[in-house]
KESEFI-116881 format. One record per residue (C-alpha): residue in one letter; x, y, z; residue number from 1. Coordinates in steps of 0.001 Angstrom, whole numbers, always signed. Layout:
<pts>
PT resn       u       v       w resi
PT    a       X       Y       Z  NUM
...
</pts>
This chain:
<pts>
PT resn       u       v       w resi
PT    x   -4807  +16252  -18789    1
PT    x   -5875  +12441  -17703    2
PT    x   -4423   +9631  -18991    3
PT    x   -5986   +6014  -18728    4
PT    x   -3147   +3607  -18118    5
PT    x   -5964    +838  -19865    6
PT    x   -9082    +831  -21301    7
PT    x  -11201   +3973  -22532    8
PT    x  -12334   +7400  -20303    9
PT    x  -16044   +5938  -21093   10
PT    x  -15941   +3805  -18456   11
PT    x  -18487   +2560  -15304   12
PT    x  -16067   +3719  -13074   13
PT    x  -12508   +4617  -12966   14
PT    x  -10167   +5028  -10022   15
PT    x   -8590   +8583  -10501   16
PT    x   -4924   +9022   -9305   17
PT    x   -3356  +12607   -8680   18
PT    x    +150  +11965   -9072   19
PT    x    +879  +15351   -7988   20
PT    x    -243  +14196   -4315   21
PT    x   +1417  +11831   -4606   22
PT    x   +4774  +14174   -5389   23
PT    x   +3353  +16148   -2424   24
PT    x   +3075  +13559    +252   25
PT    x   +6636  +12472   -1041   26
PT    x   +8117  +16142    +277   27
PT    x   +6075  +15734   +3559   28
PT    x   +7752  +11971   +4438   29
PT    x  +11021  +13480   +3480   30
PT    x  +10637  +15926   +6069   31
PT    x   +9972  +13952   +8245   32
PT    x  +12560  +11989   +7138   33
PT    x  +15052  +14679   +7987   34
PT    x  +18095  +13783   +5825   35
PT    x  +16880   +9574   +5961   36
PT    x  +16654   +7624   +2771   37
PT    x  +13131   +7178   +1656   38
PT    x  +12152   +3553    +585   39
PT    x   +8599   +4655   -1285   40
PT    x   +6955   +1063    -569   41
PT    x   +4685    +558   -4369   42
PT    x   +3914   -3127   -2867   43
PT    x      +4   -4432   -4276   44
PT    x    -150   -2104   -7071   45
PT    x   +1233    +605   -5240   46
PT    x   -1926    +141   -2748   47
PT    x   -4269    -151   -5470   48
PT    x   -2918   +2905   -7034   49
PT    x   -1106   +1397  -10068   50
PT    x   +2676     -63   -9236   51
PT    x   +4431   +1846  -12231   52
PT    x   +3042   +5333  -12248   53
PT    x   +3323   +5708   -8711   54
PT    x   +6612   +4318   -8542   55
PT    x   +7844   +6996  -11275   56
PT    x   +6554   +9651   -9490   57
PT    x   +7560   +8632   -6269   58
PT    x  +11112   +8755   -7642   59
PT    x  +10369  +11989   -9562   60
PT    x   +9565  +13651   -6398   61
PT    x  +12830  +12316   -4057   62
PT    x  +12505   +8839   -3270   63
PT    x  +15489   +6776   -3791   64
PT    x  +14389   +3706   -3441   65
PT    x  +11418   +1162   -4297   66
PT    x   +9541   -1330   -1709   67
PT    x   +7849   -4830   -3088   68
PT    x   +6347   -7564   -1382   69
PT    x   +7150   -9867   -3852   70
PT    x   +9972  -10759   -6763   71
PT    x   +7222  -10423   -9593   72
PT    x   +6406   -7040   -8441   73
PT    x  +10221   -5918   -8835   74
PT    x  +10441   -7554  -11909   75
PT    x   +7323   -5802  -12905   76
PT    x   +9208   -2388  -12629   77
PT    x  +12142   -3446  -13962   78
PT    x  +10098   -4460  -17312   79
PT    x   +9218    -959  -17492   80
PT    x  +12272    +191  -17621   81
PT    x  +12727   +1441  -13993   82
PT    x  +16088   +1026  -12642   83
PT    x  +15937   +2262   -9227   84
PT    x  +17068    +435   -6390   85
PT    x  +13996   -1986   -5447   86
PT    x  +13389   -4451   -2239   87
PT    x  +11637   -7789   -2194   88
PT    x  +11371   -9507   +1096   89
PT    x   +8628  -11765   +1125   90
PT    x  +10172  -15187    -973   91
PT    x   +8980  -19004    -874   92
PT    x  +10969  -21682   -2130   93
PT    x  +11311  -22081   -5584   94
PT    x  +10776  -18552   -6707   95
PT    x  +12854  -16637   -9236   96
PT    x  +15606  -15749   -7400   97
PT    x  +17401  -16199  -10158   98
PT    x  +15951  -13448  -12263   99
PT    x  +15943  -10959   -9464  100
PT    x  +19186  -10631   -9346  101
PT    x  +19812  -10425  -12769  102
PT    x  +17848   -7621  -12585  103
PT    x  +19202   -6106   -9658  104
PT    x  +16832   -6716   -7456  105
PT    x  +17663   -6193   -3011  106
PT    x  +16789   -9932   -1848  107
PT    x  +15438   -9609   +1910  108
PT    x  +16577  -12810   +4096  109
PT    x  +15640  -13378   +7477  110
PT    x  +16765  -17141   +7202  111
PT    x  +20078  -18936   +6383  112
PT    x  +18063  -21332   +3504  113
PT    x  +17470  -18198   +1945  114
PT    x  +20766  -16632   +2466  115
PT    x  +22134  -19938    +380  116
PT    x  +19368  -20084   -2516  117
PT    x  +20317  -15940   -3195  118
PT    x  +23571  -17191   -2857  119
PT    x  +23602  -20118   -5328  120
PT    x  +21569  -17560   -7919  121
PT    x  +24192  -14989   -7546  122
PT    x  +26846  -18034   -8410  123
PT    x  +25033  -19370  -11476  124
PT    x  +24295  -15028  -12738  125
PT    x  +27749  -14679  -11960  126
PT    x  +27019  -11220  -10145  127
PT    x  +26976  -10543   -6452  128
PT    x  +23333  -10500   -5113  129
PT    x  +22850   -7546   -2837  130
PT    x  +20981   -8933    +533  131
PT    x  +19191   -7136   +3962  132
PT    x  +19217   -9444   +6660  133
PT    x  +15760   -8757   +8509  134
PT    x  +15627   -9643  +12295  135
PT    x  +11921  -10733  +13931  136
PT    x  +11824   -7405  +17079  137
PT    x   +8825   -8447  +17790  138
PT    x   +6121   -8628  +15280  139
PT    x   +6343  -12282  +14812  140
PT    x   +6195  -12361  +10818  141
PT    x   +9693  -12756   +8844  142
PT    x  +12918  -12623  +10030  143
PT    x  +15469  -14407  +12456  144
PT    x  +14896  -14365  +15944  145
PT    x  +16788  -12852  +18024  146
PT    x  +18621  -16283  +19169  147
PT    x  +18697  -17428  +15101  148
PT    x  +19865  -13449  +14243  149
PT    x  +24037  -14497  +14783  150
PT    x  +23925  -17568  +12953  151
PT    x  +22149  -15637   +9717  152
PT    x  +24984  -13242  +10566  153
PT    x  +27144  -15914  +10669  154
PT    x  +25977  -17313   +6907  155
PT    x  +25389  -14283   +5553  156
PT    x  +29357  -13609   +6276  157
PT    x  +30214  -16588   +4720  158
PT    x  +28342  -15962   +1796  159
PT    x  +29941  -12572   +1144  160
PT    x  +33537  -13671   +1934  161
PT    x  +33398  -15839    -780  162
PT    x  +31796  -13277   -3444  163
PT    x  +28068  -14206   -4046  164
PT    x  +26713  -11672   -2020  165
PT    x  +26665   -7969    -687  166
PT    x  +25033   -7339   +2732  167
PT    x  +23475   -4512   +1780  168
PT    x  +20954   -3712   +4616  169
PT    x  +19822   -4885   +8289  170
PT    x  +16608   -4218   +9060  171
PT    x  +13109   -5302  +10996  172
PT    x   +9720   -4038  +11020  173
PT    x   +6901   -2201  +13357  174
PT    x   +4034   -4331  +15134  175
PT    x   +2068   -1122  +16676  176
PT    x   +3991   +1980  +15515  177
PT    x    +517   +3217  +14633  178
PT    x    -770   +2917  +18484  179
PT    x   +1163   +5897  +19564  180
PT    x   +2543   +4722  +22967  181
PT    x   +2462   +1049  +22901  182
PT    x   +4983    -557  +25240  183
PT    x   +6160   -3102  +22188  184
PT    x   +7410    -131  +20256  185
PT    x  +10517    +650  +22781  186
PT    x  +10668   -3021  +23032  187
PT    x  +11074   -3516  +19391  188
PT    x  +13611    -954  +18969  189
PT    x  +15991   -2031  +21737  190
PT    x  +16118   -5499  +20330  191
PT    x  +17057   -3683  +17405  192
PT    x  +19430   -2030  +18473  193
PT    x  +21034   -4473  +20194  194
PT    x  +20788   -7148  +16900  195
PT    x  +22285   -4071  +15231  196
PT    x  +25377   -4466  +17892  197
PT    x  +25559   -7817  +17495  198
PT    x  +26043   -7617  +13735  199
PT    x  +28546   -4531  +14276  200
PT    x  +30472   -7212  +16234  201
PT    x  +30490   -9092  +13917  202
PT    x  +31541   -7388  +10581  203
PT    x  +28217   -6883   +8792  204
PT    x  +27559   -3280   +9598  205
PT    x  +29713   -1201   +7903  206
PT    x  +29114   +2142   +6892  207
PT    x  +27618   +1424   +3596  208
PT    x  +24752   -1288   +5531  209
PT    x  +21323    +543   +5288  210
PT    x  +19443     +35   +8784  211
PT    x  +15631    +551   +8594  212
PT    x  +12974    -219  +10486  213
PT    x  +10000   +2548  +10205  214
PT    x   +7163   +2144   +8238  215
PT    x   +4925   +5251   +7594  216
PT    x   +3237   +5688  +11299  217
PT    x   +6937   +5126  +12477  218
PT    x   +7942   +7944   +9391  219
PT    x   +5682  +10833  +10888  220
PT    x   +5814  +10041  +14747  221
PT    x   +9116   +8504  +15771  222
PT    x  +12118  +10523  +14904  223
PT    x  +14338   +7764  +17067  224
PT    x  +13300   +5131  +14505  225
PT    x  +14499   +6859  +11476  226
PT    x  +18258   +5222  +10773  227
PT    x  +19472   +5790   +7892  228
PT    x  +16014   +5432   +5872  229
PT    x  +12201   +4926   +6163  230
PT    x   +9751   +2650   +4275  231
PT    x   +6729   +4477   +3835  232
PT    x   +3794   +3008   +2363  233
PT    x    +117   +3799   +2925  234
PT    x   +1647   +7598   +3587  235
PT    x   +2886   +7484    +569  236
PT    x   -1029   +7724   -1236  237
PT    x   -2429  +10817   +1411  238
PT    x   -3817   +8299   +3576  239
PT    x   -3057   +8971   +7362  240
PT    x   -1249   +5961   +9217  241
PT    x   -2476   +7197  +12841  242
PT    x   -5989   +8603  +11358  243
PT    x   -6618   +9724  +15252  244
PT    x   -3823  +12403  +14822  245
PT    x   -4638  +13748  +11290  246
PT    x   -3953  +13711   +8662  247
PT    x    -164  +14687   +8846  248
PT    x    -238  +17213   +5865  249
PT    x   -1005  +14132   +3314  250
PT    x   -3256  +14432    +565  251
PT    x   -5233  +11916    -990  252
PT    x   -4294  +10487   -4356  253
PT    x   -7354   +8316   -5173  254
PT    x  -10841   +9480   -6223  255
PT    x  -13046   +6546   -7010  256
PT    x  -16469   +7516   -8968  257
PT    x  -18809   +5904  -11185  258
PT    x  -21423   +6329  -13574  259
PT    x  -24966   +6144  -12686  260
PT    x  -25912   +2966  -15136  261
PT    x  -29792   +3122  -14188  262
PT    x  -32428   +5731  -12450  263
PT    x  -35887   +4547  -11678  264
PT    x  -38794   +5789   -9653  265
PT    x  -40494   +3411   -7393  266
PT    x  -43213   +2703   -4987  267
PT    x  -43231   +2916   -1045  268
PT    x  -42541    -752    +572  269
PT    x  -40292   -1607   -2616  270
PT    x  -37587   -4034   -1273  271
PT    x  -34318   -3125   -2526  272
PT    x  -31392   -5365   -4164  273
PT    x  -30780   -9215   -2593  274
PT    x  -32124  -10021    +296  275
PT    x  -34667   -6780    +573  276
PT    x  -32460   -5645   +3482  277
PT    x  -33430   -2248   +2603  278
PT    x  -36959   -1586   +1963  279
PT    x  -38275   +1938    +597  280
PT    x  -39882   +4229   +2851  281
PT    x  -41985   +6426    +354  282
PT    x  -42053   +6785   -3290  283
PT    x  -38481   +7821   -4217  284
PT    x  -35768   +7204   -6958  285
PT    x  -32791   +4752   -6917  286
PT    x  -30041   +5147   -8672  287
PT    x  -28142   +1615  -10187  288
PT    x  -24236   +2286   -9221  289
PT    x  -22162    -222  -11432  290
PT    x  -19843   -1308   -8992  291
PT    x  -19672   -4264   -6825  292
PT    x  -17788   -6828   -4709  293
PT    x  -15966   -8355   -7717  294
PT    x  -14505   -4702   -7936  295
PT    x  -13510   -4445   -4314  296
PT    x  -16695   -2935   -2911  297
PT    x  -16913   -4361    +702  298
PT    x  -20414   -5991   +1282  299
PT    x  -20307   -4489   +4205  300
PT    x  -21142   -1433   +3110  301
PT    x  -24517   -2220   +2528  302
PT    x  -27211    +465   +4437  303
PT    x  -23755   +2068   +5648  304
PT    x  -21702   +3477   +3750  305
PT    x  -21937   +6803   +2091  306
PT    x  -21826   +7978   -1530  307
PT    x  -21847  +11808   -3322  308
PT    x  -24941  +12025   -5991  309
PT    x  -26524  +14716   -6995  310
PT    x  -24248  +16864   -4754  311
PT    x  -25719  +15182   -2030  312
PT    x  -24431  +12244    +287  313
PT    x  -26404   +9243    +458  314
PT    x  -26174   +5993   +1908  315
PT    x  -26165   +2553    +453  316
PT    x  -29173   +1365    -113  317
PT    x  -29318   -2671    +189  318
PT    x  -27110   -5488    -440  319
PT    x  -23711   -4714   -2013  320
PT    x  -23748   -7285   -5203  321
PT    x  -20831   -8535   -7539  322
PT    x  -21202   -6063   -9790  323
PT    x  -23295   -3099   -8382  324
PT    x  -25443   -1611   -5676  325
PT    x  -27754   +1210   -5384  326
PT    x  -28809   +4287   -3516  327
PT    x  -31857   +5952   -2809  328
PT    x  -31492   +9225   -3912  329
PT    x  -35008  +10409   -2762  330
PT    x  -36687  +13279   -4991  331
PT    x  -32990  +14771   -6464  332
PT    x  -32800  +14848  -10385  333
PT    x  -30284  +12380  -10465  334
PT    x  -30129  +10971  -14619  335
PT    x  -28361   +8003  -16246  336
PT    x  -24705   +8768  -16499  337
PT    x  -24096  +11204  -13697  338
PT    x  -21122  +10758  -11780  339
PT    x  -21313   +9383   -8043  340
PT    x  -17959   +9605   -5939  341
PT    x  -17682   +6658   -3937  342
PT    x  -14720   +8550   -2055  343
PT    x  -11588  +10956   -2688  344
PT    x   -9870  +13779    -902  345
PT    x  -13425  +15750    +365  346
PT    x  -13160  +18511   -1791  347
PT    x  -16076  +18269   -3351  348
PT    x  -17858  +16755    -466  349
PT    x  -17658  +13465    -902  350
PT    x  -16728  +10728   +1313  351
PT    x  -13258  +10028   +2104  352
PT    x  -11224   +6602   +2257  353
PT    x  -11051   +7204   +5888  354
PT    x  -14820   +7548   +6417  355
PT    x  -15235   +4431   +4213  356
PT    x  -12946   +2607   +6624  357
PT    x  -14303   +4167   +9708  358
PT    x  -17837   +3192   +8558  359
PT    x  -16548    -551   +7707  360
PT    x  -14434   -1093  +11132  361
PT    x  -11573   -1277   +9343  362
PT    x   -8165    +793   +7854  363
PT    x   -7863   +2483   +4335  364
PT    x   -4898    +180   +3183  365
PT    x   -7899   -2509   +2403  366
PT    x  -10185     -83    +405  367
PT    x   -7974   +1343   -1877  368
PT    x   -6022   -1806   -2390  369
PT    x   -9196   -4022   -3069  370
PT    x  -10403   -1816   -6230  371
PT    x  -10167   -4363   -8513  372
PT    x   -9114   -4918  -12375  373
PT    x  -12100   -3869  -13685  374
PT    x  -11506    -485  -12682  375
PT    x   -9394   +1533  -14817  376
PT    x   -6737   +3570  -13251  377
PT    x   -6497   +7218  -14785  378
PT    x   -3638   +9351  -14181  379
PT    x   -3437  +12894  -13898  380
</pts>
C-alpha cells in the first residue's frame, strides 16, 4: 500500500518512492562493501527522496550509519526519533554546534577553529563531542591540507586529552572516482594514506578511528578505497554513479508522474507555450502537464526531453514554465487526468532519470534532488 508522507493521493503530481529499492540497492553497496561499514549518505532530502523514510529504511536494510551535509539535517532525524549514528561535515560559524552534540551528532572538522568551537560546545553540554578530522587529498573543498593536516592533529589531540572530544574518524573525499582511471584518484589515495600515517604517528588512529574516503563510484569500483567504511549516496536511490558502466545491479527508487490537468485539440501553425519555440506541425492534441520549474523541472528540457502518455513517449513540447509544460501528443486519446511519467525505473517504458540527465547534459543527483515541495513524496 502507498503512503503520502504530506498532502492527499489526489494530487498534480507526486514523486513515488519504492523503499524496497531502496532496501535492495542497500544489499548491493554492502557487497560491495565486503565486510566495510556503510555510511547511507540521506544529505538534501535524501536526494530528493525524503530524508526520514529513506534514512529508516536504509538502516532497516544494513546501514549503520547516517550521512548529512548539514547540522539541521541531523537534527532533523534526530526529531524523528532516529538514533543512529549520523555525520555532519559541512559547518559555518555560528551554527548549532551546540545542539548537535547534545544530540549526538559526528561533527566533521577539517580546521583547528572548528576543532575549538565543537570543543567549547562539548564543555558547556558537558559530554564529549565525537569528531572526524577530514584531510583536503585533492579535491580542493573542506579539509586541512596536507601541510595544515599535523597541526589539526595536533589540536584535535589537545582537545581530547583534556575530555571535550572523541576523535572518532579520519577521513577525505573523491574528486573523479566516477572517471574510472583518472590519474588524481591514486594521487588522492596516497596522500591519504600517508595523512593516515602521519596521524598513526601521532596517536589519533587507534583501532576504534573510522577511516573513509569512498563515495558511491568509489563503493562499486575501487575495492582499495574501502577502509573500514563507505559513504554511499546517489547509489543509495538506484541511480548509477559511473552511468557508462551500468547500472551496477541498482534499482531506481523514484517514479515521478503527473496528472494530465488539460487536453485540447488545435490547429496546424499553433505556437506552443512562451516564447512559441515550438510551433504545431498539423492539427494535433496537447496535453497541459502541471509541473514546472518552481517544481524542479529543468527549462532545459523544453523540445528535449521525453515523457510516457498514452503509453507512448513524447517530447516536450515548448517552453518549460513555473508551473507546467505541455506535450503534443498527436492523434492518441489522451483525457484530463491520465497519468504521464516524467521518469522512473523503465518498466513501463518510460523515461529514466538517466535519460533525463543524458538529454539535459547533466548527472541524475540534480533531477531527483530539484523536485521541489510541491511535490508530494509517496511511499511504498
Amino acid at each position: 500500500m502507498s503512503l503520502p508522507i504530506h498532502g492527499s493521493l489526489v494530487t498534480p503530481a507526486q514523486a513515488r518512492v519504492d523503499l524496497s529499492a531502496i532496501e535492495h540497492n542497500l544489499a548491493v553497496l554492502r557487497g560491495h562493501a565486503a565486510g566495510a561499514e556503510v555510511m547511507a549518505v540521506v544529505k538534501a532530502d535524501a536526494y530528493g527522496h525524503g530524508l526520514v523514510p529513506c534514512a529508516r529504511a536504509a538502516l532497516a536494510a544494513g546501514a549503520s550509519r547516517l550521512g548529512t551535509a548539514y547540522i539541521q539535517e541531523a537534527l532533523d532525524l534526530r526529531a524523528a526519533g532516529v538514533t543512529a549514528p549520523v555525520l555532519s561535515w559541512i559547518i559555518t560559524p555560528g551554527e548549532p554546534i551546540d545542539d548537535a552534540v547534545a544530540a549526538a551528532v559526528d561533527l566533521s572538522a577539517g580546521a583547528a577553529w572548528l576543532v575549538d568551537d565543537i570543543a567549547a560546545s562539548a564543555r558547556r553540554a558537558g559530554r564529549v563531542a565525537r569528531v572526524h578530522l577530514k584531510v583536503d587529498t585533492g579535491i580542493a573543498r573542506g579539509g586541512a591540507t596536507p601541510a595544515e593536516w599535523p597541526a589539526l592533529l595536533d589540536r584535535a589531540l589537545a582537545a581530547q586529552a583534556e575530555g571535550a572530544i572523541e576523535i572518532a574518524g579520519l577521513w577525505s573525499h573523491f574528486a573523479c572516482a566516477d572517471i574510472p582511471g583518472h590519474p588524481s584518484i591514486g594521487r588522492q589515495l596516497a596522500i591519504f594514506d600517508e595523512a593516515l600515517a602521519v596521524a598513526q604517528k601521532a596517536g589519533a588512529a587507534g583501532s576504534h578511528v573510522l577511516r573513509h574516503i569512498a563515495n558511491s563510484a568509489a563503493t562499486v569500483t575501487l575495492p582499495e578505497a574501502r577502509y573500514d567504511m563507505v559513504r554511499p549516496g546517489i547509489a543509495m536511490y538506484g541511480l548509477s554513479p559511473i552511468p557508462e558502466l551500468g547500472d551496477f545491479g541498482l534499482r531506481p527508487a523514484m517514479t515521478l508522474s503527473a496528472r494530465a490537468a488539460m487536453v485540447k485539440r488545435v490547429t496546424p501553425g499553433t505556437g506552443v507555450s512562451y516564447g512559441h519555440l515550438y510551433t504545431t506541425e498539423r492539427e494535433t492534441t496537447l496535453a497541459l502537464v502541471p509541473l514546472g520549474y518552481a517544481d524542479g523541472i529543468l527549462r532545459g528540457a523544453t523540445n528535449r526531453a521525453q515523457v510516457l502518455v498514452g503509453g507512448r513517449r513524447r517530447t516536450v513540447s515548448g517552453r518549460v514554465c513555473m508551473d507546467q509544460f505541455v506535450v503534443d501528443v498527436g492523434d492518441d486519446p489522451v483525457r484530463e487526468g491520465d497519468e504521464i511519467l516524467l521518469f522512473g525505473p523503465g518498466a513501463a517504458g518510460e523515461p529514466t532519470a538517466q535519460e533525463w540527465a543524458d538529454s539535459l547534459g547533466t548527472i541524475t543527483h540534480e533531477i531527483v534532488t530539484r523536485i521541489g515541495s510541491r511535490v508530494p513524496r509517496v511511499y511504498r
